[in-house]
Structure formats: structure tokens, C-alpha cells
C-alpha positions as CSV (number, residue, x, y, z in Angstrom):
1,X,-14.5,10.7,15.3
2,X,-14.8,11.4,19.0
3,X,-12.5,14.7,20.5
4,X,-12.9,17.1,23.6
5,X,-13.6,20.4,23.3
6,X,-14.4,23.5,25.4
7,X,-17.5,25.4,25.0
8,X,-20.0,28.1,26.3
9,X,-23.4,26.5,26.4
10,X,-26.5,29.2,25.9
11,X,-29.3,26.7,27.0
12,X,-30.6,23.8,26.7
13,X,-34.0,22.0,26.8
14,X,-35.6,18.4,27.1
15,X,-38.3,16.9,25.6
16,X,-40.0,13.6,26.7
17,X,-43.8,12.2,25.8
18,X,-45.6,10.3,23.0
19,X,-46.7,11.8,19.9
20,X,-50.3,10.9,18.6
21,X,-49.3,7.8,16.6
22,X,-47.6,6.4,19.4
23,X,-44.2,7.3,18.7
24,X,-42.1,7.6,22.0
25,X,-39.9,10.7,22.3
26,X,-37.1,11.6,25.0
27,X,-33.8,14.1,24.1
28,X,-32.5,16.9,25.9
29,X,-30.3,19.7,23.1
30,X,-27.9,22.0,24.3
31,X,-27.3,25.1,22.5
32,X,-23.8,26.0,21.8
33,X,-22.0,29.3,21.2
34,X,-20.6,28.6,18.0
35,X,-18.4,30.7,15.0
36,X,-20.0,31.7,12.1
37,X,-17.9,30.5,8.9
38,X,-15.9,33.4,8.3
39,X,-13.8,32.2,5.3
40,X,-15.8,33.7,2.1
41,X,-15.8,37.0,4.0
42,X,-20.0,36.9,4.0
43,X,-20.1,36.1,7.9
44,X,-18.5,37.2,11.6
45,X,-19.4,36.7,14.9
46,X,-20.9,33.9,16.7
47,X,-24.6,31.7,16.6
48,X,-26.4,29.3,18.5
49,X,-26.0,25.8,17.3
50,X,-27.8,22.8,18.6
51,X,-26.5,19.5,19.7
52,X,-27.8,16.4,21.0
53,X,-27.0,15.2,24.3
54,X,-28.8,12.0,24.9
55,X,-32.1,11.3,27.0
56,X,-34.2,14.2,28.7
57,X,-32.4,12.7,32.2
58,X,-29.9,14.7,31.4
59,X,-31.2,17.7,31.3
60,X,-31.8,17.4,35.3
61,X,-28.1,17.3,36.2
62,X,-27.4,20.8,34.5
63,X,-31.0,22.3,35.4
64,X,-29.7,23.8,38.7
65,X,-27.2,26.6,36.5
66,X,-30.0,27.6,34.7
67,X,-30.2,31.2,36.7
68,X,-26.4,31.5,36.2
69,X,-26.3,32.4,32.5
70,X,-24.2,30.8,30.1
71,X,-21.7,28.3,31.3
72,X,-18.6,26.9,30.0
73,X,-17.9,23.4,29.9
74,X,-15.6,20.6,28.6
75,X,-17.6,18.4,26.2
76,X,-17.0,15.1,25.1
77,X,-18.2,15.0,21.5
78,X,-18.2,13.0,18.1
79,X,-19.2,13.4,14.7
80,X,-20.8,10.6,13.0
81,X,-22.7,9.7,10.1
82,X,-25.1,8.0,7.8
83,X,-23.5,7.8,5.0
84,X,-25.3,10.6,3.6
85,X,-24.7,13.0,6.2
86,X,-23.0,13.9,9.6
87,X,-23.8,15.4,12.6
88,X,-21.9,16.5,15.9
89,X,-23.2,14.9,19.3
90,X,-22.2,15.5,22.6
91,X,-22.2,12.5,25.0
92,X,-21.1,14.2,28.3
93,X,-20.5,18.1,29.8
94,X,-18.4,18.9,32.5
95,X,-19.2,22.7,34.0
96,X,-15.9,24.4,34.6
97,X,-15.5,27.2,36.9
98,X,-14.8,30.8,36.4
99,X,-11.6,30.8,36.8
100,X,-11.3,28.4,33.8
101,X,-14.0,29.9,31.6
102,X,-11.9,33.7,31.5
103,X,-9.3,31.4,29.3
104,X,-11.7,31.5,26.6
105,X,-13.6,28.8,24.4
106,X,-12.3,26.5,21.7
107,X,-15.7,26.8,19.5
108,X,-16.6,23.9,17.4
109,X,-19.0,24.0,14.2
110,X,-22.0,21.9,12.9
């Protein structure tokens, strides 16, 4: 199920090499501002979630608002699954300005 979304991204990091077996490695995650499950009354506020966002490439076109703080951005996104279990990825960000971000967030969950 693929669907849009606007979110505050944290951070994000990327990691690329080879493990000591010989295993290849490359993935960037983005940490996303993200509402706690408020709906048994046990929880409020917000977390950090992580996402995947493909290869650690991607990390380079984002690495120049690192000094700016938290940024909002319109994420392309799906969920997908297993079988077993799912997971939410993000295949592309889009920054939006200031202006934009003072709307607010649509927070999405895990």
C-alpha cells in the first residue's frame, strides 16, 4: 500500500561496508517524529521511529540540512510485508520550506 504523507524528520544516518563474512551492507534510515499510541490511555506525546530509505546514496542528498535541525518533508511511503509481518518504507523525501512546515505534520506510525 503506497500513500504520501508529511513528516518531521529528526535525523538520519547511512551505513555502507562488508561485514567479516563477507556480507555486503548499504542503507541509509531516517528517523521520524512519530505519535505514540494513545488509545489505551498508557501513552502521549511523540517518539522517534525509524524507516528505511534505500541505499546509503541517499543520505548525500539530505546531508547538507544537517545543521538546520529537524526538517519537514513530504514522503513517499508504503507498507509491505512478508507474510508474517509488515513494515513502513520510505522511497523518496521532498524538504518543504518553512512556510509549509508551520501547517503542521500528518504523523504516521510503525
Amino acid at each position: 500500500m503506497k500513500f504520501t504523507s508529511t513528516i518531521k524528520v529528526t535525523g538520519m544516518k547511512f551505513s555502507k561496508g562488508m561485514m567479516d563474512n563477507g556480507q555486503a551492507f548499504d542503507s541509509t534510515k531516517v528517523f521520524v517524529e512519530t505519535d505514540l499510541d494513545s488509545s489505551k490511555d498508557t501513552a502521549f506525546g511523540t517518539a522517534t521511529a525509524e524507516y528505511g530509505l534505500g541505499k546509503a546514496d541517499e543520505f548525500q542528498k539530505y546531508k547538507h540540512l544537517a545543521g538546520a535541525g529537524p526538517f519537514m518533508a513530504i514522503a513517499e511511503m508504503e507498507i509491505v510485508t512478508n507474510g508474517k509481518t509488515q513494515k513502513t518504507v520510505i522511497h523518496s523525501l521532498r524538504p518543504v520550506d518553512a512556510a509549509k512546515a508551520a501547517s503542521g505534520a500528518k504523523n504516521v506510525g510503525a
